[in-house]
C-alpha positions in Angstrom: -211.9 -55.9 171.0 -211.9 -59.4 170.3 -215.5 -61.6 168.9 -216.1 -65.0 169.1 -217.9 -67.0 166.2 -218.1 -70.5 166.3 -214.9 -70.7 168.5 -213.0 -68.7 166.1 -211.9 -65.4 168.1 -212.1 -62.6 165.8 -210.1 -59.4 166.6 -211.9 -56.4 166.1 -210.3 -53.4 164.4 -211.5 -49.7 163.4 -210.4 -47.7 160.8 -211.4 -44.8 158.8 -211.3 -44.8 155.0 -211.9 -42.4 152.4 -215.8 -41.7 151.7 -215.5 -42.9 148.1 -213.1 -46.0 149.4 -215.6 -47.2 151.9 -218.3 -47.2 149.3 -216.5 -48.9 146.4 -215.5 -51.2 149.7 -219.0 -51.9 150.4 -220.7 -52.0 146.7 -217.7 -54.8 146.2 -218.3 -57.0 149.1 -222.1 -57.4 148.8 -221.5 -58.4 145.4 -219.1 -60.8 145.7 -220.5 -62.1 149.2 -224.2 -60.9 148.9 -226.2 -58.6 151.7 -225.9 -61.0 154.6 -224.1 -60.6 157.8 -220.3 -61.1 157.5 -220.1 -59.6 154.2 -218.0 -57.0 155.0 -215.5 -59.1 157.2 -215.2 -61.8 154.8 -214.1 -58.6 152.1 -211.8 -57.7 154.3 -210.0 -60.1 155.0 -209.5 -61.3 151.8 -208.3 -57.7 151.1 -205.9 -58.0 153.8 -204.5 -61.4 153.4 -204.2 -60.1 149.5 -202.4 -57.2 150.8 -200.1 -59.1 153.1 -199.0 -62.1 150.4 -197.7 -59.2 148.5 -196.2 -57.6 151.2 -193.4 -60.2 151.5 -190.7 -58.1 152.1 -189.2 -57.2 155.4 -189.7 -53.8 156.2 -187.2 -52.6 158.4 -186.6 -49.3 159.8 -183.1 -48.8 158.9 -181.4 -46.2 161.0 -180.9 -45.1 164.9 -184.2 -45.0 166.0 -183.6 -42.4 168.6 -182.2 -40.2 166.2 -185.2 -40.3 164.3 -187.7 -39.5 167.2 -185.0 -36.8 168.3 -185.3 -35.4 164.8 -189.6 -36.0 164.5 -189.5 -33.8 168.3 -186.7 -31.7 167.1 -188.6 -28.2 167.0 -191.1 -29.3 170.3 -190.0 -27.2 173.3 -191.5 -30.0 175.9 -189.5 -31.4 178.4 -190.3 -35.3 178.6 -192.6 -35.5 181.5 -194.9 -32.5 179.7 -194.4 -34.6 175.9 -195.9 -37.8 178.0 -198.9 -35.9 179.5 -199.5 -33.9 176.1 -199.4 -37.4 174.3 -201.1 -38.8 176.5 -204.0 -36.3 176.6 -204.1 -35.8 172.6 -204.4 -40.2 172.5 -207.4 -39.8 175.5 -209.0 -37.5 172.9 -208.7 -40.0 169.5 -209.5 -42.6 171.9 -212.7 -41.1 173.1 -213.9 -39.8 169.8 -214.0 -43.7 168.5 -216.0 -45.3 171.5 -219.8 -45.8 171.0 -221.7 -43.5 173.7 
């Protein structure tokens, strides 16, 4: 989902957080950045770019990646074509859980 404000396309992005977390979250930002609209972005934001300047390490997967997803499925007894339609069916599910009716 993408916004615009003043020009500036935001990208929107849903997540769920820990009951206690999102209210420390919340108590935080309206301190810092007072009960208006865009407190909450403005927090978060500044938590992520925080989060990403300390991130500054290249994480890799190191590793055959096949062999990993052979050994994540390893005890599923799907063929390929009924893994694709059970994934499929289990993301159609998460997906329709988190869209406003």
């Amino acid at each position: 989902m993408y916004i615009c404000d003043l020009g500036n396309p935001l990208a929107g992005l849903r997540l769920q957080l820990r009951n206690d977390l999102e209210k420390r979250f919340r108590e935080a930002a309206m301190r810092r950045f007072g009960f208006g609209r865009g407190a909450l972005t403005r927090a978060a934001e500044q938590a992520f770019e925080g989060w990403l300047s300390r991130t500054k390490e290249n994480i890799r997967f190191e590793g055959d990646p096949v062999k990993a997803i052979e050994g994540i499925l390893g005890s599923e007894e799907l063929n390929s074509v009924e893994l694709q339609h059970s994934v499929r069916k289990v993301w159609a599910s998460k997906v329709s859980r988190n869209v406003p009716h």
